[in-house]
N, C-alpha and C positions, 0 to 999 in steps of 0.2 A: 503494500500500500504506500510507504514513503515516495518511493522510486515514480510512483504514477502520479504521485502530488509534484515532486521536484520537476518531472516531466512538462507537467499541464503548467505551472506557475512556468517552465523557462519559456514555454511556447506563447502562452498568453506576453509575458516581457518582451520577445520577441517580434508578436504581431503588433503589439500596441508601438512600440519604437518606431516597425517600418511607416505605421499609420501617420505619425506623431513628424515624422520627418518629411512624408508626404504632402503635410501640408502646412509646410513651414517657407517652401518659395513662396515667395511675392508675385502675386502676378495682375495685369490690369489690362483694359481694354483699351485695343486700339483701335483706328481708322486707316482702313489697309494701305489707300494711294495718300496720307498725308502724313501716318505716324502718330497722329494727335492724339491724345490721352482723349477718352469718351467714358461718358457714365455704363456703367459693368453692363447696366440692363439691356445696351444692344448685343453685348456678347451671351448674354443669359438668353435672351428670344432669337438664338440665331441670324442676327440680321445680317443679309448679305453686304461685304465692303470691310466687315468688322471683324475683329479675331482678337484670342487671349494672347498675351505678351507676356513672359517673364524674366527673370537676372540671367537663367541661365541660358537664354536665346541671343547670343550676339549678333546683330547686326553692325555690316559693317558699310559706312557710307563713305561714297566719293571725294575727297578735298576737291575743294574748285580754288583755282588760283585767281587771285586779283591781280590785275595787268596796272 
């Protein structure tokens, strides 16, 4: 009986960690052709143009030179 407690308590620690890290990025909505930070709700009703962002999504943009 020990052996099936220390089992179940590592696995429950276990899932709850993975849970617990899963939703520890940051993430926010965006507007696809402008970048613009948008209230979540267009990404929650799926609105086409819009999509989730978060830290660990780089994007990398162009330098434009000034003449």
């Amino acid at each position: 009986m020990p052996k099936t407690r220390s089992l179940l308590l590592a696995v429950t620690v276990l899932v709850a960690g993975l849970g617990l890290s899963a939703c520890s990025s940051k993430r926010w909505c965006e507007h696809d052709a402008t970048d613009t930070r948008v209230s979540k709700s267009y990404c929650e009703k799926n609105t086409p143009g819009y999509e989730w962002e978060s830290d660990g999504k780089k994007k990398t943009k162009k330098k434009t030179k000034k003449h």
